[in-house]
C-alpha positions as CSV (number, residue, x, y, z in Angstrom):
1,X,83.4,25.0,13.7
2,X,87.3,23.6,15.2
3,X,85.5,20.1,15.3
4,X,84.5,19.8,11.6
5,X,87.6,22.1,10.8
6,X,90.2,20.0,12.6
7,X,88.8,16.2,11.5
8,X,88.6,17.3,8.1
9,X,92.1,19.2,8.0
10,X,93.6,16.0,9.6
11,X,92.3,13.2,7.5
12,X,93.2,15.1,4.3
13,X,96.2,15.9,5.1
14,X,97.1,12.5,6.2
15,X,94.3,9.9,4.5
16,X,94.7,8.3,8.6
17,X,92.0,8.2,10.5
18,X,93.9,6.9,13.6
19,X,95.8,10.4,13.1
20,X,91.9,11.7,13.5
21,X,91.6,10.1,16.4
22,X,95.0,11.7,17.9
23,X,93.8,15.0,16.9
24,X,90.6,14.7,18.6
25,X,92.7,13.4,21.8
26,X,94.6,16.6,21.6
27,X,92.2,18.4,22.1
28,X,90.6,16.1,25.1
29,X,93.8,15.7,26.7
30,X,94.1,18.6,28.5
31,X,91.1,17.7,30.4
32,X,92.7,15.5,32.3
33,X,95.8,17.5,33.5
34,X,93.4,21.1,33.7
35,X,90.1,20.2,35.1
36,X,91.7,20.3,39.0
37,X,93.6,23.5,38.4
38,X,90.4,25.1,36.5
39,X,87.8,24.0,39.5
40,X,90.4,25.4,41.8
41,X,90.4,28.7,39.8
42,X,86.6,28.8,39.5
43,X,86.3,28.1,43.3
44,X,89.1,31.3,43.7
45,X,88.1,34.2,41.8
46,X,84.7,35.4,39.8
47,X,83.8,32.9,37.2
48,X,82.5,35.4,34.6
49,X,85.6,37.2,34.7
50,X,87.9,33.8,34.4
51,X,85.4,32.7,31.7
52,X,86.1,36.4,29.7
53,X,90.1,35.7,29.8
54,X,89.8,32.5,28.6
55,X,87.5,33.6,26.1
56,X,90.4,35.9,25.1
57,X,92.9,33.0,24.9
58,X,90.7,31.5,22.2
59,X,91.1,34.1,19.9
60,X,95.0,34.0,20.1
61,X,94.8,30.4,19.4
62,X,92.3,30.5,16.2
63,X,94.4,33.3,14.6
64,X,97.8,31.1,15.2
65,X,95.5,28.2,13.5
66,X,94.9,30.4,10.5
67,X,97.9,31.8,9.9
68,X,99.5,28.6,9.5
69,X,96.7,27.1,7.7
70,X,97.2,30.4,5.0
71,X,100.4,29.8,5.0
72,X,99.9,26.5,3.2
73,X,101.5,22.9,3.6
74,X,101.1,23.1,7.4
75,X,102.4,20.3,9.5
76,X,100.4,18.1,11.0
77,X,101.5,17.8,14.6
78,X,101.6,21.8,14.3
79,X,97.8,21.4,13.4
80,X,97.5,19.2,16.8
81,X,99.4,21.3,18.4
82,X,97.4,24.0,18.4
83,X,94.4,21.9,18.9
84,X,95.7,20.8,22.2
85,X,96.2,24.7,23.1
86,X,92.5,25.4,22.7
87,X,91.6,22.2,24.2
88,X,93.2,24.1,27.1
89,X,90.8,26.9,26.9
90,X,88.0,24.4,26.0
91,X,88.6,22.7,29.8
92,X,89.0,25.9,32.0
93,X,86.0,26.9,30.0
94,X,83.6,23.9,30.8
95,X,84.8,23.9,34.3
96,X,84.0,27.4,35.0
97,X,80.6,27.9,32.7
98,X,79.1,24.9,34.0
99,X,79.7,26.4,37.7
100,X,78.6,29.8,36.6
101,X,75.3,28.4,35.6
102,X,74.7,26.8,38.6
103,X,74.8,29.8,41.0
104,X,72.8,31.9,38.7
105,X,70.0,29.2,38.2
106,X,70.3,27.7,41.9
107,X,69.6,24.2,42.9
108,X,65.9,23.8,42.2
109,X,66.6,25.1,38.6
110,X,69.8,23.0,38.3
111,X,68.9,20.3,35.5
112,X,66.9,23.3,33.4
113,X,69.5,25.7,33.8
114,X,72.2,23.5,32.4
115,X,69.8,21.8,29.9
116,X,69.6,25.2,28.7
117,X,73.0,25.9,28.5
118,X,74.3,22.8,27.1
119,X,71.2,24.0,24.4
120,X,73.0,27.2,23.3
121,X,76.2,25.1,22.6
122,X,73.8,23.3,20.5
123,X,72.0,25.7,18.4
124,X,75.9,27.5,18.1
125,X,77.0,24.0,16.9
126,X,74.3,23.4,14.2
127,X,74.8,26.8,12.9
128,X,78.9,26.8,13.0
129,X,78.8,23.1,11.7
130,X,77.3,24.0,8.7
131,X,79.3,27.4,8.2
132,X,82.5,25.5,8.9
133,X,81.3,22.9,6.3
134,X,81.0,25.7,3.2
135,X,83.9,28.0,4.4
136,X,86.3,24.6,4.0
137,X,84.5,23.7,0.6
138,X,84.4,27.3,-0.4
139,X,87.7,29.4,0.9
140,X,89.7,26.4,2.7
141,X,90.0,26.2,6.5
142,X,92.5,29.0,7.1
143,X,89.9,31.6,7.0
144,X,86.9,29.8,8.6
145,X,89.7,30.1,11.6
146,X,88.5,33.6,11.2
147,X,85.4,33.4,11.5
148,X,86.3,31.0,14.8
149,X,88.0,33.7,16.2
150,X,85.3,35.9,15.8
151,X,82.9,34.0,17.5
152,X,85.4,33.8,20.4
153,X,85.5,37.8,20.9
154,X,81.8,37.9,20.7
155,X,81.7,35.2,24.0
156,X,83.6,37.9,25.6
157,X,81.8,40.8,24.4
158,X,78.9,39.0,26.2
159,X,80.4,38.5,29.2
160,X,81.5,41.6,29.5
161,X,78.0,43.3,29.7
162,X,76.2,40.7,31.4
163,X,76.9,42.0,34.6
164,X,77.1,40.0,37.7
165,X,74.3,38.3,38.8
166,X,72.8,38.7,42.5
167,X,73.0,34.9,43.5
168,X,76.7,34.1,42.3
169,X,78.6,32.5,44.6
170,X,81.3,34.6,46.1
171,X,84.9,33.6,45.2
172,X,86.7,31.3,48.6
173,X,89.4,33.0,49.9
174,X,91.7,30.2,50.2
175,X,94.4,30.2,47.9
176,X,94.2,28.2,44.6
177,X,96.9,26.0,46.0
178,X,95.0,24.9,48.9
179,X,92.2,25.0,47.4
180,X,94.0,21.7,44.7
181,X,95.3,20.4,48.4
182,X,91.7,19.8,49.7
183,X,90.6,18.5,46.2
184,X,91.6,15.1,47.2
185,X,90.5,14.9,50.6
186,X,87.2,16.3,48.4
187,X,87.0,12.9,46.7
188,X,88.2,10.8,49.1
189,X,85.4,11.9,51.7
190,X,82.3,11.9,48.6
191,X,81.8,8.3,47.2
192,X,79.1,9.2,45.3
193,X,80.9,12.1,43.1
194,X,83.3,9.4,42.3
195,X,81.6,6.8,41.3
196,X,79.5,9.5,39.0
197,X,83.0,10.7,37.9
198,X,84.0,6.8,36.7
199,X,80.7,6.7,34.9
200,X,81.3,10.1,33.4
201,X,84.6,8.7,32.2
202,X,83.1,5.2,30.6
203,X,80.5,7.3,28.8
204,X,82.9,9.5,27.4
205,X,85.8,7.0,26.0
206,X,83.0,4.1,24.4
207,X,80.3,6.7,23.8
208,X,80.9,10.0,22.8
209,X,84.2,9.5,20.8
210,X,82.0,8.1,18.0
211,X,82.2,11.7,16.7
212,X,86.1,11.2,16.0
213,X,84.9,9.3,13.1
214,X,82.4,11.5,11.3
215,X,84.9,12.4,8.8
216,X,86.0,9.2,7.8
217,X,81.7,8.4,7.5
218,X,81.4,11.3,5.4
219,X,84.5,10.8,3.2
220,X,84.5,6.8,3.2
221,X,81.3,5.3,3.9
222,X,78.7,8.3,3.1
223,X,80.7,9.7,0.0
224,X,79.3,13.3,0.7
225,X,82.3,15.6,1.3
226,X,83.2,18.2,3.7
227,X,79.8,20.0,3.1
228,X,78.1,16.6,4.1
229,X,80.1,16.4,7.0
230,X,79.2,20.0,8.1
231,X,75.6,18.8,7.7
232,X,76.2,15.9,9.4
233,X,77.4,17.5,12.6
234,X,74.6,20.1,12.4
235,X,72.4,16.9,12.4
236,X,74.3,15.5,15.4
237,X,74.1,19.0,16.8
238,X,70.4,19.0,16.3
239,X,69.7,15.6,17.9
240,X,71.2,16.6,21.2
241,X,69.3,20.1,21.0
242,X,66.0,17.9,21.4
243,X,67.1,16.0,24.3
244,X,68.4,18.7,26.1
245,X,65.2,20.1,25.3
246,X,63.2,17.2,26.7
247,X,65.5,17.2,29.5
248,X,64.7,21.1,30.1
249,X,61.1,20.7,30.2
250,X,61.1,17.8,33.0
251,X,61.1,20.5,35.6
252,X,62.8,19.2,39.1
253,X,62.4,15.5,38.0
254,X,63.0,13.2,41.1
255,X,64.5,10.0,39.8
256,X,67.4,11.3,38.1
257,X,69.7,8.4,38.6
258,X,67.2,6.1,36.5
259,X,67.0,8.1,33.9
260,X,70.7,8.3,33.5
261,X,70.8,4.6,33.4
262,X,68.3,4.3,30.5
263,X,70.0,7.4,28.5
264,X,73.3,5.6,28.9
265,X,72.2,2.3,27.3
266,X,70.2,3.7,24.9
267,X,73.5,5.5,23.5
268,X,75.4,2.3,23.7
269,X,72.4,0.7,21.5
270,X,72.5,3.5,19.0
271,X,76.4,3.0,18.4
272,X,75.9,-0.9,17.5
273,X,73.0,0.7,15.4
274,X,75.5,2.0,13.4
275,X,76.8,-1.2,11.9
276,X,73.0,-2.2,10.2
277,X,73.1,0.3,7.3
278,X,75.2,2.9,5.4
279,X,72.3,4.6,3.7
280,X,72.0,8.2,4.4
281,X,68.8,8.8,5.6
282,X,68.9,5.9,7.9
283,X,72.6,7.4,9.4
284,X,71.0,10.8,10.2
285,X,68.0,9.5,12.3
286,X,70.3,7.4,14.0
287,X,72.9,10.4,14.5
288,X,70.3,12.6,16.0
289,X,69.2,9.6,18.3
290,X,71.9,8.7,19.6
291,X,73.1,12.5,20.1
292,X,69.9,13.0,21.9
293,X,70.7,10.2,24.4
294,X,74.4,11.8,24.6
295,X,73.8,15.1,25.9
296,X,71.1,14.1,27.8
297,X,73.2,12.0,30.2
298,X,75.9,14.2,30.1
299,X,73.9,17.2,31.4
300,X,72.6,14.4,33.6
301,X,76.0,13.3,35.3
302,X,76.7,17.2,35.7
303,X,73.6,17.8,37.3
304,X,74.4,15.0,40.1
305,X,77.8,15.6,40.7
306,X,77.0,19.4,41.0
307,X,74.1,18.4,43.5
308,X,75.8,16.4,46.1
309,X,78.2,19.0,47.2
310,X,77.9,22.3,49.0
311,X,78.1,26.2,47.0
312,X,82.0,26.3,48.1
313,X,82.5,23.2,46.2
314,X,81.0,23.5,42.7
315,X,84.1,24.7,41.1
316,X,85.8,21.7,42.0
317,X,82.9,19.2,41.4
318,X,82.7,21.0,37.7
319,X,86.7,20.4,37.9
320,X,85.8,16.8,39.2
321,X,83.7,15.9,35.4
322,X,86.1,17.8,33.2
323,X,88.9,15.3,34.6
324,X,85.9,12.7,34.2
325,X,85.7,13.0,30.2
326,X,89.6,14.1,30.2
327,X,90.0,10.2,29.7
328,X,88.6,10.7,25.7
329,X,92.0,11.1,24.3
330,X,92.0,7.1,25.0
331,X,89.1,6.8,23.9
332,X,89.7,8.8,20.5
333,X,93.2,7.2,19.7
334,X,91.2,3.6,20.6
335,X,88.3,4.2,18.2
336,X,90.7,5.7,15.4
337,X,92.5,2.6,15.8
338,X,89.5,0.1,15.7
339,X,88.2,1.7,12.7
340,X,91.7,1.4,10.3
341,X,91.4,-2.3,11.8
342,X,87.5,-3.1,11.4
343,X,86.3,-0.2,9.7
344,X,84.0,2.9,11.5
345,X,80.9,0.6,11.3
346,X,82.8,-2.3,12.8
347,X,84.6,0.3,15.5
348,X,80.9,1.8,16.6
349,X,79.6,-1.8,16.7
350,X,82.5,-2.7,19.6
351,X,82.3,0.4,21.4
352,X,78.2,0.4,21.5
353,X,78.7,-3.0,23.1
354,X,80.9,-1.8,25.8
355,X,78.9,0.6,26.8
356,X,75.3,-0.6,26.8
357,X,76.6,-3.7,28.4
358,X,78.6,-1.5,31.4
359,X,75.4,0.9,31.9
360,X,72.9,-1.8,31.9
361,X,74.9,-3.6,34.3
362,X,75.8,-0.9,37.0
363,X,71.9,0.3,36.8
364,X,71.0,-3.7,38.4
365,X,74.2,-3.9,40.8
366,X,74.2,-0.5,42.3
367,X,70.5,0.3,43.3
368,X,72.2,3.3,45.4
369,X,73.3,5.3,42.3
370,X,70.4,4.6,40.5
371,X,68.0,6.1,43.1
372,X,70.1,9.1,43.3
373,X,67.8,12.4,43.0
């Protein structure tokens, strides 16, 4: 719901969709600086609990949003500010959740397990994508902040009777400063987690930023309004539901690396897909496509960074890939700025390039990565 609330919000109030892209930044950005601190946290005290307050810091920040947005004539770098406070809770809350399912699924489950979760962000985002959609069309985006809010106290209703689970990792007792000191002899020491983290980080910037400019599709190019455009991120929504579905069902699947080769490329090929046609059936099987292809190799690169380190370390390897794809604000501000130069079709068409052309390449010139398991 923030995601088709925010792009819409921002390109009406301004007509800019480089302004798009530095919303959608804002609320990247604080991957970058929080994904450290947050593994540290996670690797420091009870994940469900940490996951419950941040839950709770979510609600402040959606009731701020609406009562500005009620209000009326809100600024727009008070908009972004705010988004960048619940990108905030958005990292800490990747970090830790990602961790969480780990030690209740264990290693043999690992790719299921966070298939499945990374499924129940889907089927939240179909259903909030199109809510979000009629609550702007219908009432205005104030009070769908309400409804944001709301689905932020029921996350912490949840985790407050879930319990805790058996085969959770117990908190380290070092302290969350030394935990952030031995984060960089952590990545010194593991090759592999970094070179997974730079893939992470080229993925994210020429890949999944092309969802920065599904407002200006919908307004611009598709002519279907902020009702389309909460359809159209259901439909994006959707496609990565099936491949996380796919990738759920593929059990303890052995050549991992591979198949996070071919799901990379195929993404880049989608994007320079985009630039054939502007007619709207053929933009939603393409959407779901190249969606399906997204989430895939992101639950993908989570999977293998989780896998080569020991329990003690997940927090940090989680805090390791929210750093990863804390690089999108460049990617945002860069696509927002190719498409007021070349157009969204033309900006897609550069950015598919890129990436097909990096992922195809690395899968021939580092055999070691893609045998990874």
């Amino acid at each position: 719901m923030e995601h088709v609330a925010v792009g819409w919000l921002v390109f009406d109030i301004t007509g800019s969709a480089f302004l798009v892209g530095v919303a959608a930044a804002a609320r990247m950005a604080p991957m970058l600086f929080l994904g450290v601190l947050s593994g540290a946290i996670a690797d420091w005290v009870e994940r469900r609990i940490f996951l419950f307050f941040n839950a709770l810091c979510g609600v402040v920040i959606a009731a701020a949003m609406a009562a500005i947005l009620l209000i009326g004539n809100p600024s727009v770098w008070a908009v972004i500010f705010l988004v960048a406070a619940g990108g905030c809770v958005f990292a800490c809350t990747l970090t830790t959740r990602n961790a969480y399912t780990y030690d209740i699924v264990g290693a043999g489950h690992a790719l299921n397990g966070l298939s499945l979760n990374q499924m129940a962000m889907q089927i939240g985002g179909i259903a909030g994508a199109i809510i979000s959609g009629a609550l702007i069309e219908s009432v205005g985006p104030g009070w769908q902040y309400f409804a944001v809010g709301a689905s932020y106290i029921g996350s912490a209703s949840v985790l407050l009777v879930i319990g805790r689970s058996a085969k959770v990792a117990q908190p380290r007792q070092d302290s969350v400063l030394q935990n952030l000191l031995g984060y960089i002899q952590f990545i010194r020491e593991n090759r592999v987690i970094l070179f997974l983290m730079c893939l992470t980080s080229i993925t994210e910037v020429f890949g999944f930023t092309h969802s920065t400019l599904l407002p200006v599709f919908a307004k611009e190019v598709l002519y279907i309004g902020p009702a389309g455009l909460g359809y159209l991120t259901a439909v994006r929504q959707a496609g990565g539901f099936v491949g996380l579905a796919l990738l759920a069902n593929l059990g303890d699947y052995r050549r991992k690396g591979l198949l996070m080769f071919i799901l990379a490329t195929t993404f880049g090929l989608g994007l320079i897909a985009f630039s054939v046609s502007s007619n709207l059936v053929y933009f939603i099987i393409l959407l779901a496509t190249v969606n399906a292809s997204a989430m895939a190799v992101d639950t993908l690169y989570k999977t293998l960074i989780q896998a080569s380190v020991p329990d003690e370390q997940r927090g940090r390897a989680m805090g390791s890939w929210v750093v990863s794809i804390g690089v999108a604000p460049v990617g945002h501000v860069g696509v927002g700025g190719l498409a007021a130069a070349l157009g969204a079709q033309g900006a897609l068409l550069v950015n598919g390039a890129v990436l097909a052309t990096i992922s195809l390449s690395t899968a021939i010139g580092f055999p070691k990565i893609r045998r990874l398991e």
